[in-house]
N, C-alpha and C positions, 0 to 999 in steps of 0.2 A: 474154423475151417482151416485144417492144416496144410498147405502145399510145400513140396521142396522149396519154393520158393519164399517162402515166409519164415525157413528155417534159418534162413540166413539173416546176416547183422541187416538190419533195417538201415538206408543212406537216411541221412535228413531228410533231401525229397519226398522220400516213402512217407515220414511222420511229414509233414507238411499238407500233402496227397491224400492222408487219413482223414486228417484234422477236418480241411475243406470236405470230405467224402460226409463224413458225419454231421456238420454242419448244415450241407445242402439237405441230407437226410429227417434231422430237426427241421430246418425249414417245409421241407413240403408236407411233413406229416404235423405241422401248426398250421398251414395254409388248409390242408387236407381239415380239420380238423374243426375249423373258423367258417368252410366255407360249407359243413354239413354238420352244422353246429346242433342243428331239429334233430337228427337223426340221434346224434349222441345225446340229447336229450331223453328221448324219448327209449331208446334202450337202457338211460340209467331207471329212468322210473318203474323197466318192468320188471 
């Protein structure tokens, strides 16, 4: 997703701010994942 603003040089902060964005993102979709664990079950077997 390209905005004017992502055209520009990225500060550290930005990559730091990613790093955690994508992290928290892995975490809820293993939480997500753990915690409706039957359901993904049970879609792999049909």
């Amino acid at each position: 997703m390209a905005t004017e603003e992502s055209a520009e040089t990225a500060s550290p902060l930005d990559d730091v701010m990613e790093d955690i964005r994508r992290e928290l993102v892995r975490r809820v979709a293993e939480d997500d994942r753990d915690a409706n664990r039957d359901i993904y079950d049970a879609l792999e077997d049909e």
